[in-house]
N, CA, C, O and CB atoms as a CASP TS submission, in Angstrom:
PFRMAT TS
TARGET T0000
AUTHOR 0000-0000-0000
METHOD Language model
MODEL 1
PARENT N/A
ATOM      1  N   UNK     1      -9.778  32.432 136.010  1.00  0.00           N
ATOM      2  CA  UNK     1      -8.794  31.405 135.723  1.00  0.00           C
ATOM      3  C   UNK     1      -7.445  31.850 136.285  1.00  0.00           C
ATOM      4  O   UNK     1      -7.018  33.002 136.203  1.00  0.00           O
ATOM      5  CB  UNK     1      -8.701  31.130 134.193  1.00  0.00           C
ATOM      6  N   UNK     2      -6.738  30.693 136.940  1.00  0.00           N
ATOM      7  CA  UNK     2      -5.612  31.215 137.550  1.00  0.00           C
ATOM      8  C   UNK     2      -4.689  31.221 135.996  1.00  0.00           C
ATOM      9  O   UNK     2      -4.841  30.644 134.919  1.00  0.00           O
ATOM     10  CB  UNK     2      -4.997  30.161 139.015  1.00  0.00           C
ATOM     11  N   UNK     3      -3.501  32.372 136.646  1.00  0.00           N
ATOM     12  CA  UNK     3      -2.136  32.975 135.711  1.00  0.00           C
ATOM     13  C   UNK     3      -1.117  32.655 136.164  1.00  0.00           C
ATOM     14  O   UNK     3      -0.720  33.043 137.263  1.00  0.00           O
ATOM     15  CB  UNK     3      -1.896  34.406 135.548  1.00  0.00           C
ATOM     16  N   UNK     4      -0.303  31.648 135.175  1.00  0.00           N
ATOM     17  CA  UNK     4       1.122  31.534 135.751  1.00  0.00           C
ATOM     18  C   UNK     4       2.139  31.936 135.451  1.00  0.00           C
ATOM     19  O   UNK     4       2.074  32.474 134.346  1.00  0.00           O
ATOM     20  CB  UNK     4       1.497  30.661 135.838  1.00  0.00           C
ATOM     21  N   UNK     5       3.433  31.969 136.028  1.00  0.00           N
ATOM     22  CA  UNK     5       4.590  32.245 135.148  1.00  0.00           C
ATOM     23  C   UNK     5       5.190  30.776 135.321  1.00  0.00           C
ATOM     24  O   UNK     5       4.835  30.138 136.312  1.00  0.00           O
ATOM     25  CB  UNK     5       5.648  33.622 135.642  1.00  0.00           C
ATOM     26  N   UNK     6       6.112  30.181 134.378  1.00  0.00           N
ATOM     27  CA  UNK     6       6.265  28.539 134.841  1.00  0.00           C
ATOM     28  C   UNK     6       7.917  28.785 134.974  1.00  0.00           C
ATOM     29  O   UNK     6       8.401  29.286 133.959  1.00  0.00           O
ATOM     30  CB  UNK     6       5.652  27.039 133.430  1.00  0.00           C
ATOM     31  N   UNK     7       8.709  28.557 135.883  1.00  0.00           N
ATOM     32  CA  UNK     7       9.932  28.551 135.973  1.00  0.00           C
ATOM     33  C   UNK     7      10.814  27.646 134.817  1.00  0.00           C
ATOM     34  O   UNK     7      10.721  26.420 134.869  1.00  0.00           O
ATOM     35  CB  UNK     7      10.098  28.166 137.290  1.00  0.00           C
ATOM     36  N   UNK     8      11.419  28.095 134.081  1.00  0.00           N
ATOM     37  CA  UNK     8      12.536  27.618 133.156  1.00  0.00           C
ATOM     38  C   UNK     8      12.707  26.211 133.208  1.00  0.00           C
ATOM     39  O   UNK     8      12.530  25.446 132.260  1.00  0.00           O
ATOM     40  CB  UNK     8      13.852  28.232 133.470  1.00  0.00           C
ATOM     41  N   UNK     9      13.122  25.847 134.568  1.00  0.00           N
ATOM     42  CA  UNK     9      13.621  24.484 135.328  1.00  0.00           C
ATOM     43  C   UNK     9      12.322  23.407 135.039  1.00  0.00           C
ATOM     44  O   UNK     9      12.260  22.299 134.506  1.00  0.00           O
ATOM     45  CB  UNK     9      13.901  24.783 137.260  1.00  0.00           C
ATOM     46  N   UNK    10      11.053  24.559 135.842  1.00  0.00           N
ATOM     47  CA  UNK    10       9.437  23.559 135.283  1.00  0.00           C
ATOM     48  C   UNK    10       9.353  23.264 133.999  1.00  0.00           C
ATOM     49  O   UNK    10       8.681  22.251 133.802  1.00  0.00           O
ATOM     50  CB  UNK    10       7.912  24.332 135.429  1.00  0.00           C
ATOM     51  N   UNK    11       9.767  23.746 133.082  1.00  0.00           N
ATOM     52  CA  UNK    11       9.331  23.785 131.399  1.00  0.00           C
ATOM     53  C   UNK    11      10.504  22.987 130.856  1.00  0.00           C
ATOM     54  O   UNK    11      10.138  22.193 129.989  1.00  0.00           O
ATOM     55  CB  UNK    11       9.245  25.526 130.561  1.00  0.00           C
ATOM     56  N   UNK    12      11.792  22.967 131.108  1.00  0.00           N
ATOM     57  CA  UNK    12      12.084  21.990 130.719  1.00  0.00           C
ATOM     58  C   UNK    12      12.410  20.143 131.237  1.00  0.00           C
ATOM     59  O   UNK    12      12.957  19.209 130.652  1.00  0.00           O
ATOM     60  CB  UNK    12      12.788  22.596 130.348  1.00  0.00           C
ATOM     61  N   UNK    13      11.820  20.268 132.459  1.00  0.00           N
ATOM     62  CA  UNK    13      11.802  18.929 132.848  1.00  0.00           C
ATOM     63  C   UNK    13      10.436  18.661 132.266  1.00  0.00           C
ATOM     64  O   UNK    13      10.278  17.475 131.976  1.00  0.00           O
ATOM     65  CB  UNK    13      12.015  18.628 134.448  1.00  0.00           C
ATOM     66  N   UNK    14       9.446  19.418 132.026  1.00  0.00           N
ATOM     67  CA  UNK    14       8.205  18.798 131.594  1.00  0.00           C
ATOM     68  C   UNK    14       8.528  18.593 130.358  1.00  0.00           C
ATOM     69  O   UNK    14       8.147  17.512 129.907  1.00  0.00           O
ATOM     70  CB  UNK    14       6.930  19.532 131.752  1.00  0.00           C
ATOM     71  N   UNK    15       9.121  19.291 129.639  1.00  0.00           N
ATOM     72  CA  UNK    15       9.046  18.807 127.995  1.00  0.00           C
ATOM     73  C   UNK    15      10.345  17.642 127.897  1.00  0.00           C
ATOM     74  O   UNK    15      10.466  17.122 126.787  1.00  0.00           O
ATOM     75  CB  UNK    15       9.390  20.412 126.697  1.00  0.00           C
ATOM     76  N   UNK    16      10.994  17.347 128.615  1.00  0.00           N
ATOM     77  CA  UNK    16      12.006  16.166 128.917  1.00  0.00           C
ATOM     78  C   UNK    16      11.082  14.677 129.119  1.00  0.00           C
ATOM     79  O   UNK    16      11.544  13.615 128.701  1.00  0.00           O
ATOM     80  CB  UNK    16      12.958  16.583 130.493  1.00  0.00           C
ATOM     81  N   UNK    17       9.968  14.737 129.688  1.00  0.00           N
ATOM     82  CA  UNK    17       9.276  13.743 129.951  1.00  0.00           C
ATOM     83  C   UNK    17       9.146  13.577 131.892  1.00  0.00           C
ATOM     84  O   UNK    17       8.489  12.724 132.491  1.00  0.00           O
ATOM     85  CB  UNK    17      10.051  12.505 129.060  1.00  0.00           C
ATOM     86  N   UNK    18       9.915  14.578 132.444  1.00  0.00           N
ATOM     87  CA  UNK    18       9.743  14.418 134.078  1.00  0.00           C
ATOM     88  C   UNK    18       9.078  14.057 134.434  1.00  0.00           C
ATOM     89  O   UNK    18       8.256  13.488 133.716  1.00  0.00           O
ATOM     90  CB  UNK    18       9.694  15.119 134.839  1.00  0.00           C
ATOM     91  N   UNK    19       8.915  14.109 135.849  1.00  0.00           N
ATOM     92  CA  UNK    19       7.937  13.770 136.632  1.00  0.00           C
ATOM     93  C   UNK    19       6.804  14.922 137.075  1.00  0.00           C
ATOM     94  O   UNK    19       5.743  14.708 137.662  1.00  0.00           O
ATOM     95  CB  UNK    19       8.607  13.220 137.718  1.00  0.00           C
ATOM     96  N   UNK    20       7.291  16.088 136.662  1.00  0.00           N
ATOM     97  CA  UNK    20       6.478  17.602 136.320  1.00  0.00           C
ATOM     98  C   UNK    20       5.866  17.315 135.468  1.00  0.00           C
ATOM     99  O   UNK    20       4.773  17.850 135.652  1.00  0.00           O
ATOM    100  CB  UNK    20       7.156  18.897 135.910  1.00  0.00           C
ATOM    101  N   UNK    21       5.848  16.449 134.044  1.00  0.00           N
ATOM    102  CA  UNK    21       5.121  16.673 132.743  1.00  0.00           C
ATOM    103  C   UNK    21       3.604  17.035 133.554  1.00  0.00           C
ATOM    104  O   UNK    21       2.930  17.652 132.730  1.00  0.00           O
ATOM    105  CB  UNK    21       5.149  15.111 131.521  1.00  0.00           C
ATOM    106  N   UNK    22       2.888  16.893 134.748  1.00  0.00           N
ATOM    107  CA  UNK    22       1.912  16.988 134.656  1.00  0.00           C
ATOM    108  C   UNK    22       1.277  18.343 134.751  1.00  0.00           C
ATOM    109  O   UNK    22       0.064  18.555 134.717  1.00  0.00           O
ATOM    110  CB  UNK    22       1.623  16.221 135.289  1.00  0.00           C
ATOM    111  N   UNK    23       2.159  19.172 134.866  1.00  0.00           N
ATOM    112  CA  UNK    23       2.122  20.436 135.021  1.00  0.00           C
ATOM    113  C   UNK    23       1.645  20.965 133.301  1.00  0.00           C
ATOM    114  O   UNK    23       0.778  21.785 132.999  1.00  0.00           O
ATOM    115  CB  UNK    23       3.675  20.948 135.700  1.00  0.00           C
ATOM    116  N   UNK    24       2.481  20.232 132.453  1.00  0.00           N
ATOM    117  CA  UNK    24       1.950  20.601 130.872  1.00  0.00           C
ATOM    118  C   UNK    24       0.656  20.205 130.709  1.00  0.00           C
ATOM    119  O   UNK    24      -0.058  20.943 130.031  1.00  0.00           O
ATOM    120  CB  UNK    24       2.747  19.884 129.660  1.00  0.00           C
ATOM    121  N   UNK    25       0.063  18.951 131.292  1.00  0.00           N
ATOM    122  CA  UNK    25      -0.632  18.376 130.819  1.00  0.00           C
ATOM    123  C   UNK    25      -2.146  19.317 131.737  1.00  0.00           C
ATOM    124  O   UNK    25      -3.271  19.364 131.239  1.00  0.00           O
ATOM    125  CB  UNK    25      -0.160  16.751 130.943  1.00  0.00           C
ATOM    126  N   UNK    26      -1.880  19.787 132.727  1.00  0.00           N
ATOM    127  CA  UNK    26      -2.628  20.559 133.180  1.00  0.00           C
ATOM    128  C   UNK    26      -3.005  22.144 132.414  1.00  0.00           C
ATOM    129  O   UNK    26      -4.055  22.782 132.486  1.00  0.00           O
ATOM    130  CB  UNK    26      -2.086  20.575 134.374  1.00  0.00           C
ATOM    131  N   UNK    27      -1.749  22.473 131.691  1.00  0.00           N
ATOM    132  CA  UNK    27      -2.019  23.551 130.736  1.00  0.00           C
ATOM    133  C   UNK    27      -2.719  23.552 129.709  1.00  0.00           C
ATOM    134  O   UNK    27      -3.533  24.399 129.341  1.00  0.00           O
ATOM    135  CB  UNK    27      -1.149  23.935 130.308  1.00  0.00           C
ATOM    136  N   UNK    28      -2.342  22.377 129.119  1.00  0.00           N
ATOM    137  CA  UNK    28      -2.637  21.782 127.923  1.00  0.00           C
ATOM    138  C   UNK    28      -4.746  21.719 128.363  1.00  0.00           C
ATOM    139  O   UNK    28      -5.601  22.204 127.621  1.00  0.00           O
ATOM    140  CB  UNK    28      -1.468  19.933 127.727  1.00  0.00           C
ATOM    141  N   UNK    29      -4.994  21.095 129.528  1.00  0.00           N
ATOM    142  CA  UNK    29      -6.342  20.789 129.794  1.00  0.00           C
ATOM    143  C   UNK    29      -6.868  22.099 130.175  1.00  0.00           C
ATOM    144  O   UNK    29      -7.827  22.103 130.947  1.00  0.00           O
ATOM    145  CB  UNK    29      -6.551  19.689 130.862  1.00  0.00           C
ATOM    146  N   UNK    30      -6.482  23.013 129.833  1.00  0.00           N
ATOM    147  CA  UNK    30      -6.667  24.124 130.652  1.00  0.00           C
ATOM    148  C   UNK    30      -7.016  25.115 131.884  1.00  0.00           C
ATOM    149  O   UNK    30      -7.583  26.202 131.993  1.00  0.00           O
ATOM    150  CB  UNK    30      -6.909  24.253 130.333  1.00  0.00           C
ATOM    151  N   UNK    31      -6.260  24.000 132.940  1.00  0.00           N
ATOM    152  CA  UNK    31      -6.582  24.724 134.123  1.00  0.00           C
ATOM    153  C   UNK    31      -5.786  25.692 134.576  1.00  0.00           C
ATOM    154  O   UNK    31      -5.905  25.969 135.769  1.00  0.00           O
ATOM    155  CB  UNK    31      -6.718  23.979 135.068  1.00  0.00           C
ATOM    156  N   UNK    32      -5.066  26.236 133.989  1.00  0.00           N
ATOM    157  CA  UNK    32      -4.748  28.008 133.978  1.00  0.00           C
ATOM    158  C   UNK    32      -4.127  28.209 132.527  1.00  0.00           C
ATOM    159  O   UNK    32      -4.179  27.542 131.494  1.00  0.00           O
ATOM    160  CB  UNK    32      -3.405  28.640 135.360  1.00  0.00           C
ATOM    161  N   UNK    33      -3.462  29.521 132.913  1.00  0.00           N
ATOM    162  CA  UNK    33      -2.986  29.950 131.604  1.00  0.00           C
ATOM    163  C   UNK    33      -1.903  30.395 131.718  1.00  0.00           C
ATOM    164  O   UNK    33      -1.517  30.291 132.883  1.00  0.00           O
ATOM    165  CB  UNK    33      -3.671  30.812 130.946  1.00  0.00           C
ATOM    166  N   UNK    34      -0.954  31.013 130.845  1.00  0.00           N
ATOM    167  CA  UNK    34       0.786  31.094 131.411  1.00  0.00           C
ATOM    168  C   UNK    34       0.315  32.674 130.850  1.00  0.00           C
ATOM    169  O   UNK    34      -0.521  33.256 130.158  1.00  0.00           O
ATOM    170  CB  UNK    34       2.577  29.872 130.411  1.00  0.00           C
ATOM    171  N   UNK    35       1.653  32.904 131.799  1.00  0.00           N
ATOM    172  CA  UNK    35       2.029  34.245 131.418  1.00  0.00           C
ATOM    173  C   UNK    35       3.259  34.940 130.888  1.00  0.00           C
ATOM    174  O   UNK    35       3.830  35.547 131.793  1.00  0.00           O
ATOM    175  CB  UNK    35       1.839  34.788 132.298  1.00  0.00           C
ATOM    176  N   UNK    36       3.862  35.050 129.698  1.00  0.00           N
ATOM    177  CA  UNK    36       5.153  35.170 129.718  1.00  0.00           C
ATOM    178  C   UNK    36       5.498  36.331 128.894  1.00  0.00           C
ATOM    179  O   UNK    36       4.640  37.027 128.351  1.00  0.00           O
ATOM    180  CB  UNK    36       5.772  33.987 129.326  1.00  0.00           C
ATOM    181  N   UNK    37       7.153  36.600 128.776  1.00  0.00           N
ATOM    182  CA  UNK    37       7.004  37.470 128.209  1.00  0.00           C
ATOM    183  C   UNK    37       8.219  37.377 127.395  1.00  0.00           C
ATOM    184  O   UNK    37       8.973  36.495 127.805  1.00  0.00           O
ATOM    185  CB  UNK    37       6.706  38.485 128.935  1.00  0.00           C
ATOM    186  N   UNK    38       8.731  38.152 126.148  1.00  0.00           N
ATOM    187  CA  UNK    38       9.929  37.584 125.280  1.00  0.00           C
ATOM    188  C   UNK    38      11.118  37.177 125.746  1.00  0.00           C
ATOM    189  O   UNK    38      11.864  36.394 125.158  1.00  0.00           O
ATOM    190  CB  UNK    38      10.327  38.408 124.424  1.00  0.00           C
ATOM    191  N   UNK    39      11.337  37.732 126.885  1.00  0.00           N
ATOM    192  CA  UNK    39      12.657  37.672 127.779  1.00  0.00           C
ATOM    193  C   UNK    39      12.295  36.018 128.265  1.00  0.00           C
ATOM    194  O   UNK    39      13.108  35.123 128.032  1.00  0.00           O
ATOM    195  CB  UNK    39      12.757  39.095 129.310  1.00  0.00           C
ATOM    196  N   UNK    40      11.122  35.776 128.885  1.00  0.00           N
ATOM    197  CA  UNK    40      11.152  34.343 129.385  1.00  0.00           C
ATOM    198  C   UNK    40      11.127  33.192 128.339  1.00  0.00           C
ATOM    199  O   UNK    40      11.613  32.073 128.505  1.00  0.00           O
ATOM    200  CB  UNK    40       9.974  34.141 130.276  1.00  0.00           C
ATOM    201  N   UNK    41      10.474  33.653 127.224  1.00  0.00           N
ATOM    202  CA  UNK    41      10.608  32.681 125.588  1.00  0.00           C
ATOM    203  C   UNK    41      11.918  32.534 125.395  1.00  0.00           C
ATOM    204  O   UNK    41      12.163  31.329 125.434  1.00  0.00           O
ATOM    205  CB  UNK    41      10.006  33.442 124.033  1.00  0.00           C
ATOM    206  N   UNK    42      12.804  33.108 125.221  1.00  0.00           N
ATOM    207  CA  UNK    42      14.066  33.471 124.922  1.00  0.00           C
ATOM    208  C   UNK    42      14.789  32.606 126.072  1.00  0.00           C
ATOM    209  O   UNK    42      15.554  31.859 125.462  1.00  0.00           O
ATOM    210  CB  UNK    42      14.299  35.115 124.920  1.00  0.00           C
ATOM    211  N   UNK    43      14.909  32.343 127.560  1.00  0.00           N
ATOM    212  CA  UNK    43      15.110  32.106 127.896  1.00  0.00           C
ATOM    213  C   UNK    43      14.801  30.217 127.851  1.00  0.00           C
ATOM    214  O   UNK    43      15.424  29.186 128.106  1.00  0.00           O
ATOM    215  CB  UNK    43      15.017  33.047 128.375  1.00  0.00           C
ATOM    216  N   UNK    44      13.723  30.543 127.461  1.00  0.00           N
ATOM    217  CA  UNK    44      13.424  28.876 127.290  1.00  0.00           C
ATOM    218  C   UNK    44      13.867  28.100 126.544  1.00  0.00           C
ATOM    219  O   UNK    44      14.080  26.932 126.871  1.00  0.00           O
ATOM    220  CB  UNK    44      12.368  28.522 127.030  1.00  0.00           C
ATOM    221  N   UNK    45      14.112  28.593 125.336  1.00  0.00           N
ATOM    222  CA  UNK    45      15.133  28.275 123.694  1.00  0.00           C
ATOM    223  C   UNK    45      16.190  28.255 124.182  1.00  0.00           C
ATOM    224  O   UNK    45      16.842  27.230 123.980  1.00  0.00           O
ATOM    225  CB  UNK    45      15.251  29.408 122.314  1.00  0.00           C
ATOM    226  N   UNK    46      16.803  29.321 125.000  1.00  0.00           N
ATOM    227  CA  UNK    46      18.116  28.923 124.828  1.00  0.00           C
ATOM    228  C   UNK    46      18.583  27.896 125.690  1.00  0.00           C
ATOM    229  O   UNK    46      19.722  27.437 125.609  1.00  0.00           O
ATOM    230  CB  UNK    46      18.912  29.958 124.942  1.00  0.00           C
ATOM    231  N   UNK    47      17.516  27.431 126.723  1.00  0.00           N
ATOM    232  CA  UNK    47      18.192  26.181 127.511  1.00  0.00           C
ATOM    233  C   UNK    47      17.493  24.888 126.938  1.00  0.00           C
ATOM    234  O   UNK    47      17.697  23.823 127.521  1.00  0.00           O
ATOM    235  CB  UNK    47      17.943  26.265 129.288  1.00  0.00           C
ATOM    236  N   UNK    48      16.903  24.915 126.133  1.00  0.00           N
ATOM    237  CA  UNK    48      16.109  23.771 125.110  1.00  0.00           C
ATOM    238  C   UNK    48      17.322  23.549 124.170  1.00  0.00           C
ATOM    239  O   UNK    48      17.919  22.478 124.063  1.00  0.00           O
ATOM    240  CB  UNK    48      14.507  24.399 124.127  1.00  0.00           C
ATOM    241  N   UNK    49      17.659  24.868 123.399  1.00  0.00           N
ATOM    242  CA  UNK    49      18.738  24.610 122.501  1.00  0.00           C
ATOM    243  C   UNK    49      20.077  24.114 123.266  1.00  0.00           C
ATOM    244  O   UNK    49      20.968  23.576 122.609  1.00  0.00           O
ATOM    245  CB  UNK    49      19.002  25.913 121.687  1.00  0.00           C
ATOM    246  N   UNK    50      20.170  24.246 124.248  1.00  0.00           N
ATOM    247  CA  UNK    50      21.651  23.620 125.041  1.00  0.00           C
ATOM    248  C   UNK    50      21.767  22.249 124.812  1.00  0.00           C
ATOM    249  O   UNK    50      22.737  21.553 124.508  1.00  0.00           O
ATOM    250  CB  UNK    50      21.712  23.753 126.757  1.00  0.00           C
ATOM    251  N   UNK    51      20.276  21.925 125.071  1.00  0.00           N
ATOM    252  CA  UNK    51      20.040  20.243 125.712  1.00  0.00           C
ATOM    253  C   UNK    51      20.286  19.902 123.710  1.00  0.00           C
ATOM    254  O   UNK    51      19.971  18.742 123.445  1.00  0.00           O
ATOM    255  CB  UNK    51      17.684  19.655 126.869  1.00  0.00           C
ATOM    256  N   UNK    52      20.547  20.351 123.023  1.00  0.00           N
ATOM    257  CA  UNK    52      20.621  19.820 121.343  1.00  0.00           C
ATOM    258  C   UNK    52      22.027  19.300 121.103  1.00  0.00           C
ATOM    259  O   UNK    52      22.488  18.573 120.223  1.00  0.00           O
ATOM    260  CB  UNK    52      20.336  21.166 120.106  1.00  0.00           C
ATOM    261  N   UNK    53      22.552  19.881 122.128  1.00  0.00           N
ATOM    262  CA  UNK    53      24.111  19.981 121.718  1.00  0.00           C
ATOM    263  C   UNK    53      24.961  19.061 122.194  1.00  0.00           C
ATOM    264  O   UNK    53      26.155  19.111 121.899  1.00  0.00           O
ATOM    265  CB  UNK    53      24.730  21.171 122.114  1.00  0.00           C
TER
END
């Protein structure tokens, strides 16, 4: 099974509703698997939490 890392920019236009969402929806179906690590979690919150404000 392919391993990804998903760029910041990919993860939050997909969870925005983009035109990427299909990239989730491919995870979600499982045709690969992510790879991340606390530094990239962390990174994802804090530009998720931006978009709150």
């Amino acid at each position: 099974m392919k391993r990804v890392v998903l760029d910041t920019n990919i993860v939050i236009s997909s969870a925005l509703g983009g035109t990427l969402e299909i990239i989730l929806d491919q995870w979600v179906a499982e045709a690969f698997v992510v790879v991340i690590t606390s530094e990239i979690l962390d990174e994802y919150l804090q530009v998720l939490n931006s978009w709150r404000r």
